[in-house]
N, CA, C and O atoms as CSV, one atom per row, in Angstrom:
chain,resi,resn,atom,element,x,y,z
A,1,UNK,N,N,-204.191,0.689,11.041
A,1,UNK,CA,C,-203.871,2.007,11.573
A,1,UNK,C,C,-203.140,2.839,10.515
A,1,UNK,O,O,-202.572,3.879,10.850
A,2,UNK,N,N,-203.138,2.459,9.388
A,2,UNK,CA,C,-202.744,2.876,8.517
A,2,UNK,C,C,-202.879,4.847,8.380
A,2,UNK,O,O,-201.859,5.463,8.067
A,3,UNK,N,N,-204.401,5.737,8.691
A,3,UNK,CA,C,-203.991,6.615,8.818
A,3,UNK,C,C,-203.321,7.736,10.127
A,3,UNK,O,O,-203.290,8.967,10.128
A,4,UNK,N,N,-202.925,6.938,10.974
A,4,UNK,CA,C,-202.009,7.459,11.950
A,4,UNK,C,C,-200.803,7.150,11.743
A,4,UNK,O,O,-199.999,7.762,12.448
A,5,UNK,N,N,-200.205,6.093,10.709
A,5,UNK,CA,C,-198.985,5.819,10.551
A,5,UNK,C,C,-198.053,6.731,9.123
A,5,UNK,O,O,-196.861,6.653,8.829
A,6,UNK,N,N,-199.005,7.436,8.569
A,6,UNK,CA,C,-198.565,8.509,7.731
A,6,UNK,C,C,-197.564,9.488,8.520
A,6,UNK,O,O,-197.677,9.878,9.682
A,7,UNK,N,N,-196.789,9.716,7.805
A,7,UNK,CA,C,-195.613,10.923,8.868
A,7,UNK,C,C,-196.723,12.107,8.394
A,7,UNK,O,O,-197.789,12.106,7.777
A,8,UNK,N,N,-195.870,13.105,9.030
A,8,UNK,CA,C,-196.206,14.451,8.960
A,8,UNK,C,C,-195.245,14.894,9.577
A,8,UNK,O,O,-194.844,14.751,10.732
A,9,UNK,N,N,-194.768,15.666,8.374
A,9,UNK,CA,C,-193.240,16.545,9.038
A,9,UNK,C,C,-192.473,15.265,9.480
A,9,UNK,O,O,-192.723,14.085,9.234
A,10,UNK,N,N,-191.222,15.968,10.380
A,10,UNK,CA,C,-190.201,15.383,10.887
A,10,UNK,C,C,-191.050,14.831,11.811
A,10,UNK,O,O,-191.888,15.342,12.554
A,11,UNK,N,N,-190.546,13.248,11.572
A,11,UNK,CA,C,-191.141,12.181,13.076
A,11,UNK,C,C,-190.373,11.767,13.759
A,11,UNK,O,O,-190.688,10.961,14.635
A,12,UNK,N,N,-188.760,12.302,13.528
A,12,UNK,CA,C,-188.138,12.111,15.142
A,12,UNK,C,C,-188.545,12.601,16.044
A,12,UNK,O,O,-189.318,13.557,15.976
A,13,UNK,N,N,-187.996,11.902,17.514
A,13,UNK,CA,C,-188.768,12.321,18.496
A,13,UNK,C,C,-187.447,12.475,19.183
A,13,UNK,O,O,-186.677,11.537,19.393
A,14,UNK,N,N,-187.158,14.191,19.646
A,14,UNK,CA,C,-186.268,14.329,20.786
A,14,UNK,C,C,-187.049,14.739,21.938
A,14,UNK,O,O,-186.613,15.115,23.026
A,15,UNK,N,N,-187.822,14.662,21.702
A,15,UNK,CA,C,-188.536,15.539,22.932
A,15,UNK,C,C,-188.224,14.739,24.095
A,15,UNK,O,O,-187.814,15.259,25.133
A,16,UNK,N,N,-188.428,13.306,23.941
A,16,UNK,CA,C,-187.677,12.525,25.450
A,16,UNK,C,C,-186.041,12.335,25.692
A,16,UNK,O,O,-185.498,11.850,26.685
A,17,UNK,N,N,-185.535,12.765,24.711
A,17,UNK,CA,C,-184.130,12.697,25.152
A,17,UNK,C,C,-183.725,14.138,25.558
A,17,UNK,O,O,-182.751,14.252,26.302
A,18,UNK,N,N,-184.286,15.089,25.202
A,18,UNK,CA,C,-183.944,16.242,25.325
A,18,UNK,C,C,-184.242,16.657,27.126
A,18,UNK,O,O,-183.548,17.438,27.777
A,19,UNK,N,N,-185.660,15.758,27.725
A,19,UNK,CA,C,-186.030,15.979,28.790
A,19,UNK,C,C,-184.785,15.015,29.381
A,19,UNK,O,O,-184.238,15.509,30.367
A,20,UNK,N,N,-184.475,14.268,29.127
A,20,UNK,CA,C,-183.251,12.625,29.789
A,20,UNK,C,C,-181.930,14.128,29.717
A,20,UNK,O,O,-181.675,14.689,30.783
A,21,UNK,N,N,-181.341,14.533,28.624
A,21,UNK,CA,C,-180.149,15.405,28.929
A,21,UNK,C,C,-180.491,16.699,29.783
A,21,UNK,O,O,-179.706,17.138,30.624
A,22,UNK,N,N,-181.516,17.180,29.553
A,22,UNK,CA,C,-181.523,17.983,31.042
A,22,UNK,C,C,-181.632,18.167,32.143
A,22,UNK,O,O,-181.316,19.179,32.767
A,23,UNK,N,N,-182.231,16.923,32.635
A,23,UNK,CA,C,-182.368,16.307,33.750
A,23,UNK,C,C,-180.531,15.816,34.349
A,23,UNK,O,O,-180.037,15.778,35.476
A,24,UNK,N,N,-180.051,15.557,33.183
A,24,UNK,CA,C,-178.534,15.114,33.222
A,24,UNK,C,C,-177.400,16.037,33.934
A,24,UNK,O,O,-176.591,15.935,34.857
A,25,UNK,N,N,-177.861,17.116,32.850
A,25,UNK,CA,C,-177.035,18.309,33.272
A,25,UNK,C,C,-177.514,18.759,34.579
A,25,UNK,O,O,-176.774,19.625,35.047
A,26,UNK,N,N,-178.377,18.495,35.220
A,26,UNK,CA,C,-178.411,18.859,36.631
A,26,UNK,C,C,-177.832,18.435,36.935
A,26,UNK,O,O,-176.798,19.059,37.173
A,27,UNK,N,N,-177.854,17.083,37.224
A,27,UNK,CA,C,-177.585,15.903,38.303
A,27,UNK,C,C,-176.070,16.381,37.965
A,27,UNK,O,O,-175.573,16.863,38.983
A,28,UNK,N,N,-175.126,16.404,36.798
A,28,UNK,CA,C,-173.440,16.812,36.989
A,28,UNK,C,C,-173.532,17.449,37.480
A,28,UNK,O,O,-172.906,17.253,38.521
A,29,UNK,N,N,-174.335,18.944,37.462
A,29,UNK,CA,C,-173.987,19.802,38.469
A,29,UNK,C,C,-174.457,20.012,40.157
A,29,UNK,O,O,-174.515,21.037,40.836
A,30,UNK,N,N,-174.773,18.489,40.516
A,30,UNK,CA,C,-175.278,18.064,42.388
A,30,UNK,C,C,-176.612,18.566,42.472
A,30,UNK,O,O,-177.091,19.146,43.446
A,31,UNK,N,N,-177.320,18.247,41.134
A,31,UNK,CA,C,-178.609,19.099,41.612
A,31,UNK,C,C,-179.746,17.922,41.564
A,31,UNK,O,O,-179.935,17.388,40.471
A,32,UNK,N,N,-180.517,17.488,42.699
A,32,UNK,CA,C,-181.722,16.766,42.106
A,32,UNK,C,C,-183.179,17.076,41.816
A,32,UNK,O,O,-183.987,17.278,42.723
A,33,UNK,N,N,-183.520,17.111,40.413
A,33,UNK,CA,C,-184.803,17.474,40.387
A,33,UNK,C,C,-186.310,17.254,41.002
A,33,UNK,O,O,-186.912,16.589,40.160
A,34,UNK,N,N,-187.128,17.518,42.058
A,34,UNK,CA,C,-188.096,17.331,42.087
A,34,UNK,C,C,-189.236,17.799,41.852
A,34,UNK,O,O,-189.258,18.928,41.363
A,35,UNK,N,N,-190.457,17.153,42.097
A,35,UNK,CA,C,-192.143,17.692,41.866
A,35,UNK,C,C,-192.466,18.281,40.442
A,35,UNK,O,O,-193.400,19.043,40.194
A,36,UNK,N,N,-191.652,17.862,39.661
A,36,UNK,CA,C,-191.734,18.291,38.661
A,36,UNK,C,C,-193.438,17.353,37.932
A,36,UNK,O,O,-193.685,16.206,38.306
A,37,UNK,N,N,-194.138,17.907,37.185
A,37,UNK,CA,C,-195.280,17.574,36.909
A,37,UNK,C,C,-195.556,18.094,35.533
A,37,UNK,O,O,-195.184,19.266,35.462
A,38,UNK,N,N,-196.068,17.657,34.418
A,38,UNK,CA,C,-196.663,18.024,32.959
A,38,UNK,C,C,-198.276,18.407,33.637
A,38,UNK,O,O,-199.181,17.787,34.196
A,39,UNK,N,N,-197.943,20.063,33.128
A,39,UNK,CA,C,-199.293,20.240,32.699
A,39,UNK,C,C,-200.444,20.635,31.278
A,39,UNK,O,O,-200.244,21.540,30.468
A,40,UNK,N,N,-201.498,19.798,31.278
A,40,UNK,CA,C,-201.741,19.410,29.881
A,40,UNK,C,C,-202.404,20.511,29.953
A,40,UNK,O,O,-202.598,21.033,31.051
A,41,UNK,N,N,-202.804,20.982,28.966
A,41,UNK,CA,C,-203.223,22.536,28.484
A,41,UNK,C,C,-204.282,22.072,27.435
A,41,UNK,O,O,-205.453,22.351,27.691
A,42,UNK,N,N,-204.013,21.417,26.319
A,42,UNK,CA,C,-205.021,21.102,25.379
A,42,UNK,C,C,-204.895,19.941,24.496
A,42,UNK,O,O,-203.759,19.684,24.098
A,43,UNK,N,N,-205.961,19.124,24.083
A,43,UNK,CA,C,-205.712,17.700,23.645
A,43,UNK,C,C,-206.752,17.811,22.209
A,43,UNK,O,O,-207.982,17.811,22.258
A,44,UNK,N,N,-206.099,17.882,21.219
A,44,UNK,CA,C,-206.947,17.927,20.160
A,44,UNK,C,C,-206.458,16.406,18.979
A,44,UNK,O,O,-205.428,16.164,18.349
A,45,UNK,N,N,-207.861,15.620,19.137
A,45,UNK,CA,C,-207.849,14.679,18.491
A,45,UNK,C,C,-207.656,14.557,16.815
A,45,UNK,O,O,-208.596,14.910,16.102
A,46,UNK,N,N,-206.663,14.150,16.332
A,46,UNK,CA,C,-206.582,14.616,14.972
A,46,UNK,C,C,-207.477,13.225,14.079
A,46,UNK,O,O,-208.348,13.497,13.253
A,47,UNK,N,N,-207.226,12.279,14.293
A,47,UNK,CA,C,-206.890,10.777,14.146
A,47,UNK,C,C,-207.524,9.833,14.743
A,47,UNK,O,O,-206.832,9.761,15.759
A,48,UNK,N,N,-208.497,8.889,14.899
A,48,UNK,CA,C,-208.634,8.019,15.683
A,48,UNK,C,C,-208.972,6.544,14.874
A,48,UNK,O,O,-209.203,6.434,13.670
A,49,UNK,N,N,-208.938,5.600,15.745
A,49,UNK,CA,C,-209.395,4.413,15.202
A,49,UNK,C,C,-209.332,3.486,16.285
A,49,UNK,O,O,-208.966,3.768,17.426
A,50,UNK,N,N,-209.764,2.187,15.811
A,50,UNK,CA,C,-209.888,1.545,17.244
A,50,UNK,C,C,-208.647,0.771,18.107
A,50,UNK,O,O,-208.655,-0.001,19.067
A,51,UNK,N,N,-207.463,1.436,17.186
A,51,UNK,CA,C,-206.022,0.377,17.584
A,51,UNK,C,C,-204.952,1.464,17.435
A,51,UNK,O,O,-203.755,1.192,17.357
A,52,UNK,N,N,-205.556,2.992,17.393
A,52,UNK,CA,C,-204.378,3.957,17.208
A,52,UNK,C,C,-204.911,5.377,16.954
A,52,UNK,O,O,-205.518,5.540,15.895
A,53,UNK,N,N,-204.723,6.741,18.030
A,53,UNK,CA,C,-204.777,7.575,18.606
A,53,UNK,C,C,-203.630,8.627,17.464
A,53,UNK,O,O,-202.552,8.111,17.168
A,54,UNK,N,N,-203.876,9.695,17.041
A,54,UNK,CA,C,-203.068,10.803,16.435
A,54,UNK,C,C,-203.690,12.200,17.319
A,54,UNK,O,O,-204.635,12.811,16.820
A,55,UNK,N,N,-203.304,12.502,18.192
A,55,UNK,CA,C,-203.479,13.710,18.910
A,55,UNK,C,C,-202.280,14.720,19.011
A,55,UNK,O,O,-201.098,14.422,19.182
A,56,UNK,N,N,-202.913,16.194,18.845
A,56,UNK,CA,C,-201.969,17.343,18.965
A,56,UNK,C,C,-202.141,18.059,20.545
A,56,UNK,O,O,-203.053,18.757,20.987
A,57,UNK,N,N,-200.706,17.518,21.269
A,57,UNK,CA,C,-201.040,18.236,22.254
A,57,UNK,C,C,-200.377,19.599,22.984
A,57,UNK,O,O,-199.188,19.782,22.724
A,58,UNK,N,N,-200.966,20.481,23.787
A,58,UNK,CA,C,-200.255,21.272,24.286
A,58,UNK,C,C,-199.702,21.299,25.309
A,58,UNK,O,O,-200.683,21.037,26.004
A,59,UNK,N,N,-198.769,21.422,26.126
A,59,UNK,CA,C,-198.480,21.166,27.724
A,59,UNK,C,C,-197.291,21.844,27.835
A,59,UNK,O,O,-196.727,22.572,27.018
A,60,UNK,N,N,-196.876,21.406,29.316
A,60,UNK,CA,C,-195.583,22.286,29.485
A,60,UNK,C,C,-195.694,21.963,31.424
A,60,UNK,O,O,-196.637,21.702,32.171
A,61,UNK,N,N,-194.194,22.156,31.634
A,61,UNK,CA,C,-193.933,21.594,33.136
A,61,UNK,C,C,-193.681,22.684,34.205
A,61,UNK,O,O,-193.064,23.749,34.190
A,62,UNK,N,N,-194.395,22.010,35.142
A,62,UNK,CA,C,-194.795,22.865,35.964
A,62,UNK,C,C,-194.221,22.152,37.827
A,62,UNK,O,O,-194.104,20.982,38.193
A,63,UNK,N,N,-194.059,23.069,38.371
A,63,UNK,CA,C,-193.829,22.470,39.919
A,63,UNK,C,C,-192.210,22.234,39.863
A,63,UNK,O,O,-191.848,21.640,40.878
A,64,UNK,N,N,-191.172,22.517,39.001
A,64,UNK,CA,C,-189.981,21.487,39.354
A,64,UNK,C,C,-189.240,22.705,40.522
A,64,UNK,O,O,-189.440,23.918,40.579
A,65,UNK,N,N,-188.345,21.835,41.366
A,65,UNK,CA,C,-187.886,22.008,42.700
A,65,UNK,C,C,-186.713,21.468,41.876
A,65,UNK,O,O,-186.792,20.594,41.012
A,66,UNK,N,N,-185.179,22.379,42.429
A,66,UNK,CA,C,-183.696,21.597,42.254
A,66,UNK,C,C,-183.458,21.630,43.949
A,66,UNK,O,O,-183.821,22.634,44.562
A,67,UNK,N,N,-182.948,20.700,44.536
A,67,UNK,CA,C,-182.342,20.433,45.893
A,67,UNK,C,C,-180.786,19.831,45.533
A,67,UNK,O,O,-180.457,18.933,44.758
A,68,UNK,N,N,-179.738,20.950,46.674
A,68,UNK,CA,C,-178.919,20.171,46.721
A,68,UNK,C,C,-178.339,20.399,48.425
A,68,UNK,O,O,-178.325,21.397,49.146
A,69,UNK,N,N,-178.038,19.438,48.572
A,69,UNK,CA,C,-177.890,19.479,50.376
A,69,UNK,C,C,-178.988,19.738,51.370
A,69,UNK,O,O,-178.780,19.798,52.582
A,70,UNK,N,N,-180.000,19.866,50.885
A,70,UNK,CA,C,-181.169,20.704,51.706
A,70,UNK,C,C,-181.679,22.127,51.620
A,70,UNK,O,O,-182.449,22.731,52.367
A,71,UNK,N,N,-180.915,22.592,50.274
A,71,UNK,CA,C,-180.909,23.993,49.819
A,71,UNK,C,C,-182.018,23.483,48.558
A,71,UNK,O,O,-181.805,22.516,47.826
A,72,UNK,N,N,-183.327,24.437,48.491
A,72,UNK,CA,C,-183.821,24.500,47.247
A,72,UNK,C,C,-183.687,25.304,46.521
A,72,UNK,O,O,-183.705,26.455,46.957
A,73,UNK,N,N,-183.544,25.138,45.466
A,73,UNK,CA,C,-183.054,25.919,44.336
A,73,UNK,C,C,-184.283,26.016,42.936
A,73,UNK,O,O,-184.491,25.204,42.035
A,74,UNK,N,N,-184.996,27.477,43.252
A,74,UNK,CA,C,-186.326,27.404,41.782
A,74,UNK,C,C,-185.293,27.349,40.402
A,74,UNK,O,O,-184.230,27.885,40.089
A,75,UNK,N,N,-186.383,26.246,39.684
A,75,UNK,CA,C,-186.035,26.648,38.124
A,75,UNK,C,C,-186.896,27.432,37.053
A,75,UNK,O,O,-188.114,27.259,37.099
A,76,UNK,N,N,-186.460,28.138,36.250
A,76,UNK,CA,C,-187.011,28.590,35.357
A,76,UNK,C,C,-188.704,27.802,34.776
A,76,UNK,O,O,-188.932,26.606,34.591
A,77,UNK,N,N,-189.410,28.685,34.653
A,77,UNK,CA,C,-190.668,28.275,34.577
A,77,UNK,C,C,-190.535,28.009,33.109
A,77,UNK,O,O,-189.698,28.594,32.423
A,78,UNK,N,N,-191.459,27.024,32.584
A,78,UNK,CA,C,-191.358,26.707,31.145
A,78,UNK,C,C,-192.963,27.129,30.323
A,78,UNK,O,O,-194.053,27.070,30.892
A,79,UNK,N,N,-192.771,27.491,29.073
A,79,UNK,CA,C,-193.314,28.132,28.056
A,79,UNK,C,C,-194.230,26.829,27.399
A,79,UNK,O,O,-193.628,25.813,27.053
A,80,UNK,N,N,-195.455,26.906,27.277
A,80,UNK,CA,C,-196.269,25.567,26.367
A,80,UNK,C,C,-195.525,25.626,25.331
A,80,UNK,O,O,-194.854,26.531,24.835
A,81,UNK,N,N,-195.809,24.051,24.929
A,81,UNK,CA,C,-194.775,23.689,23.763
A,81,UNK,C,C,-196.177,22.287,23.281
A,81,UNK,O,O,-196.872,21.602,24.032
A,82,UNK,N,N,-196.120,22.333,21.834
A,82,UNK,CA,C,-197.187,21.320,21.206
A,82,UNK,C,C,-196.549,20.546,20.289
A,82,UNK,O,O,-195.898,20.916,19.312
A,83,UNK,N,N,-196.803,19.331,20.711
A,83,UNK,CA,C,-196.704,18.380,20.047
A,83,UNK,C,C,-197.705,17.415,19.554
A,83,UNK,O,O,-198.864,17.390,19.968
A,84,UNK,N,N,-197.189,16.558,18.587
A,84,UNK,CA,C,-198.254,15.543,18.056
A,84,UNK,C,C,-197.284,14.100,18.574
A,84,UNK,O,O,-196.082,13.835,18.603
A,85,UNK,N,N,-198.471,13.436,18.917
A,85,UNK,CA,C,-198.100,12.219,19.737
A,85,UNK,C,C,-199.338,11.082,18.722
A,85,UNK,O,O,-200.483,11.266,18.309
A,86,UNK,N,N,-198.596,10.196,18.662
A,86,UNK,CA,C,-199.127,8.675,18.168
A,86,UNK,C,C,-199.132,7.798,19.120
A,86,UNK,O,O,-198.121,7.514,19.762
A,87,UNK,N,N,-200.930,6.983,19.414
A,87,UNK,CA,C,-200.738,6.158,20.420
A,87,UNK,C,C,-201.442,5.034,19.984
A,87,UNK,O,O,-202.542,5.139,19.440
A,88,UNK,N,N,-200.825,3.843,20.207
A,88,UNK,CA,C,-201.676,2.404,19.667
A,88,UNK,C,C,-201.992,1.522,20.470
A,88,UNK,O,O,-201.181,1.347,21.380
A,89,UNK,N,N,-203.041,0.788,20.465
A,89,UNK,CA,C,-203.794,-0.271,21.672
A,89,UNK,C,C,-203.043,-1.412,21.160
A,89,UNK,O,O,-203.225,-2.048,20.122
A,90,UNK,N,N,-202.210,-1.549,22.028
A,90,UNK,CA,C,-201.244,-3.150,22.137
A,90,UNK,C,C,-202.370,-4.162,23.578
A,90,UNK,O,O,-203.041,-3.815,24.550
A,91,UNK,N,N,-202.082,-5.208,23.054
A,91,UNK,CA,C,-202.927,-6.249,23.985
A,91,UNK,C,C,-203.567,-5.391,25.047
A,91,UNK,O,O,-203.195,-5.397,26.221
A,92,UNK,N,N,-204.835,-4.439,24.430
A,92,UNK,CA,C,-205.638,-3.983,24.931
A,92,UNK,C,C,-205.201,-2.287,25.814
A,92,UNK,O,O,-206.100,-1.558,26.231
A,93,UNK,N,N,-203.969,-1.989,25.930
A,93,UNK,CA,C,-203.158,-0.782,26.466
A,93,UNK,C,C,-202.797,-0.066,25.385
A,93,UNK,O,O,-202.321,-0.662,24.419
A,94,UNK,N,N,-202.934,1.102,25.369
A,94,UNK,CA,C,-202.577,2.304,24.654
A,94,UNK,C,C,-201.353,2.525,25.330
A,94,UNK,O,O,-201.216,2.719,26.538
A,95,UNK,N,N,-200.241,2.471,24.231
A,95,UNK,CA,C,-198.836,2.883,24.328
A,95,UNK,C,C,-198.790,3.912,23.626
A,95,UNK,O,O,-199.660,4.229,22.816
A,96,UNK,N,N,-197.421,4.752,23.947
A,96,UNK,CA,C,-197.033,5.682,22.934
A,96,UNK,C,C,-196.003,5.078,21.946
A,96,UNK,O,O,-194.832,4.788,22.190
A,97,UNK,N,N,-196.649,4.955,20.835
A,97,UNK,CA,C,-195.740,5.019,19.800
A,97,UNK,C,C,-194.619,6.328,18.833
A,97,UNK,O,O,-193.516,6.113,18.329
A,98,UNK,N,N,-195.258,7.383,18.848
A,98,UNK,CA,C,-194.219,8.375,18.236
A,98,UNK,C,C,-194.375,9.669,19.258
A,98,UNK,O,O,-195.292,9.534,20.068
A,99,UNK,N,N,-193.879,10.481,19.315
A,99,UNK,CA,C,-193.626,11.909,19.733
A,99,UNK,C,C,-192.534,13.056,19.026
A,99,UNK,O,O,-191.359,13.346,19.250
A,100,UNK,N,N,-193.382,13.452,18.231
A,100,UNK,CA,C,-192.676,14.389,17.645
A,100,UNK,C,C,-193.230,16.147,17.733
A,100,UNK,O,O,-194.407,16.460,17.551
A,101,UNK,N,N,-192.048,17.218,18.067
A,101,UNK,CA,C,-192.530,18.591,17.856
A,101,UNK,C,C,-193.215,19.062,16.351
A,101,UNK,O,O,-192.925,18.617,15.240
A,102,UNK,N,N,-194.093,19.978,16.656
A,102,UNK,CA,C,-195.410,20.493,15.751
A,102,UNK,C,C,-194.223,21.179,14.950
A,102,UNK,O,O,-194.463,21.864,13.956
């Protein structure tokens, strides 16, 4: 898998911690998120091989509900955002291995 394991650009990946601390900052402030859902917008294959996936994708979340007490509370609608994601066939399952912003 050698050419999906080339970086490109920065290959940290906050994109899942960034979703883990905002989800956070609700919950301190009594809020629980629901129905929240990714919607995929566009999947462009950069990369392939038979043990590892390099795709650029577009998406962005859609549906989230804040409840607190029985009060719903809308959140701000979110803007597509693209990333490139690395995925490799472990004992036959495609995992994600990297996620990093474009």
């Amino acid at each position: 898998c050698r050419p999906c394991s080339a970086k490109s650009g920065d290959a940290g990946s906050g994109a899942g911690a960034a979703d883990v601390a905002l989800l956070r900052r609700y919950a301190d402030r009594g809020l629980r998120v629901r129905g929240m859902t990714m919607q995929l917008l566009a999947v462009d294959v950069r990369r392939a091989s038979p043990d590892c996936l390099r795709l650029l994708v577009t998406d962005r979340l859609t549906g989230a509900v804040a409840t607190r007490g029985g009060t719903r509370i809308g959140l701000p609608g979110d803007v597509a955002s693209r990333r490139w994601l690395t995925l490799r066939r472990v004992d036959g399952a495609w995992l994600v291995d990297r996620v990093w912003d474009q």
